[in-house]
C-alpha positions, 0 to 999 in steps of 0.5 A, a space after each residue: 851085513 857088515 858097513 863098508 870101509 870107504 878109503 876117501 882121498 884128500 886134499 892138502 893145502 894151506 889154510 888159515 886156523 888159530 894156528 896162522 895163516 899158512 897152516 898145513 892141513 889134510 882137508 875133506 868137505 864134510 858132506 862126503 863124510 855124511 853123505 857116505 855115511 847117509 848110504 851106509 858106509 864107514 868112510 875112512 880118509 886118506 893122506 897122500 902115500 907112498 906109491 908102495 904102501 897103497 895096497 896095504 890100504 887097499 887091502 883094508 877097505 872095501 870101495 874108493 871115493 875120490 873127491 875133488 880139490 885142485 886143477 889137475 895138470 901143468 899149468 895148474 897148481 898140481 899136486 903131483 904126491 895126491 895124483 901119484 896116490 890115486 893113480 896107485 889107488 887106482 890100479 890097485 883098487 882095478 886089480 883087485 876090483 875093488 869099487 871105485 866112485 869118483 867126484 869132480 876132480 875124481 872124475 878127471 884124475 879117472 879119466 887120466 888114469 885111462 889115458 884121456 885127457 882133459 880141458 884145462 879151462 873150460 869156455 864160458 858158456 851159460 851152463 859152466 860160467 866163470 864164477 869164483 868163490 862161494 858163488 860157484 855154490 850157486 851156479 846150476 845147469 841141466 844133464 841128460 843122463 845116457 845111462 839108466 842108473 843115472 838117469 834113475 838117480 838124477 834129481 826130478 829136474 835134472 839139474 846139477 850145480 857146477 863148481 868147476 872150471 875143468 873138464 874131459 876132452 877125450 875121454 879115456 878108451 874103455 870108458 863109457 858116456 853117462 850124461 852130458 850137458 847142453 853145451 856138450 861137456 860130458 858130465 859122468 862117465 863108468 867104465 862097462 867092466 863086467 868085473 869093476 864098480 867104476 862110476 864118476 860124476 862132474 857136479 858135487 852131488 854132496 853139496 846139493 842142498 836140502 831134502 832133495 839134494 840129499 836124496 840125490 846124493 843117496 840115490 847116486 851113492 846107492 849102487 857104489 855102496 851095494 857094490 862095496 857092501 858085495 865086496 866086503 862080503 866076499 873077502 876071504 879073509 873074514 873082517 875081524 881078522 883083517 891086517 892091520 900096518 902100522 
């Protein structure tokens, strides 16, 4: 069996590198490159693109990842080009039923995408507290899973960790409840399309760590890229002969 082409949205800011402070760069943790690659995927990462060269990318993958990264939404620092690109990345991956896996920010930029809409701070709670930096690594909390691939893939104690300040408030119509968390901030969702792969998750499992972290992650990934996999398999244009633009 062919590995599938995962096409992984990035995040584009600033940073500091050997070349100054302000340094313009694409960036993608690692672990979602190791974890696709863990699952048995290839995965490909993604710039922002013009609106109308979405679909000849589409046209080469076989399954979407989108990752998390910057607040969506006014006042936030928003990056209306990344939001334009998973919008159209989006639409085009539906019409094609090309599946489709979000994360974080992946997980609020679907949940857009079906006309919901989103918490743009959440409320200190002990579940979701208001840390900064590296200590969001270690903030923790518990999730029911009300779906059973979910709850099949959740870690033995059902904790999750929490790096993030923003959230669903009305979930998008067609979009279905997966698990929550006890202070009521909905925590995954899919969408029941009998036709599209479409699952996404509020925690970062990739930055789960340790044996079980990673299994965790494999688990969760597991269904995406079997779906992914079944994609691939049914292209009729057979993978070596694939389109390739420049």
């Amino acid at each position: 069996m062919t590995a599938p082409i995962i096409a992984v949205s990035s995040w584009r800011r600033r940073v500091t590198t050997y070349l100054g402070s302000d340094t313009d760069l694409y960036t993608l943790g690692g672990e979602y490159a190791d974890a696709l690659g863990r699952a048995g995927g290839i995965p490909v990462i993604l710039p922002n693109l013009p609106v109308d060269s979405v679909g000849a990318v589409l046209d080469g993958v076989d399954g979407v990842l989108l990752t998390g990264g910057q607040d969506l939404g006014d006042p936030a620092p928003a990056d209306a080009a990344r939001d334009a690109t998973e919008f159209a990345l989006l639409a085009g991956a539906r019409s094609r039923g090309i599946p489709v896996f979000g994360i974080c920010r992946g997980l609020q930029i679907i949940n857009m995408f079906f006309a919901g809409t989103l918490i743009a701070e959440l409320p200190e709670t002990p579940e979701h507290p208001h840390a900064e930096g590296a200590a969001q690594l270690e903030v923790r909390h518990s999730v029911t899973a009300t779906a059973g691939w979910l709850a099949a893939a959740l870690p033995e104690n059902g904790i999750v960790n929490s790096i993030h300040h923003q959230a669903v408030d009305r979930l998008g119509p067609g979009l279905a409840i997966a698990a929550i968390a006890p202070d009521g901030v909905l925590e995954a969702f899919e969408a029941p399309e009998s036709n599209w792969f479409l699952r996404a998750v509020q925690w970062h499992p990739e930055k789960l760590p340790g044996v079980s972290g990673r299994a965790h992650s494999d688990r969760l990934l597991a269904d995406f890229l079997t779906a992914a996999s079944a994609y691939a398999a049914g292209r009729t244009t057979a993978p070596q002969q694939r389109k390739e633009y420049v």
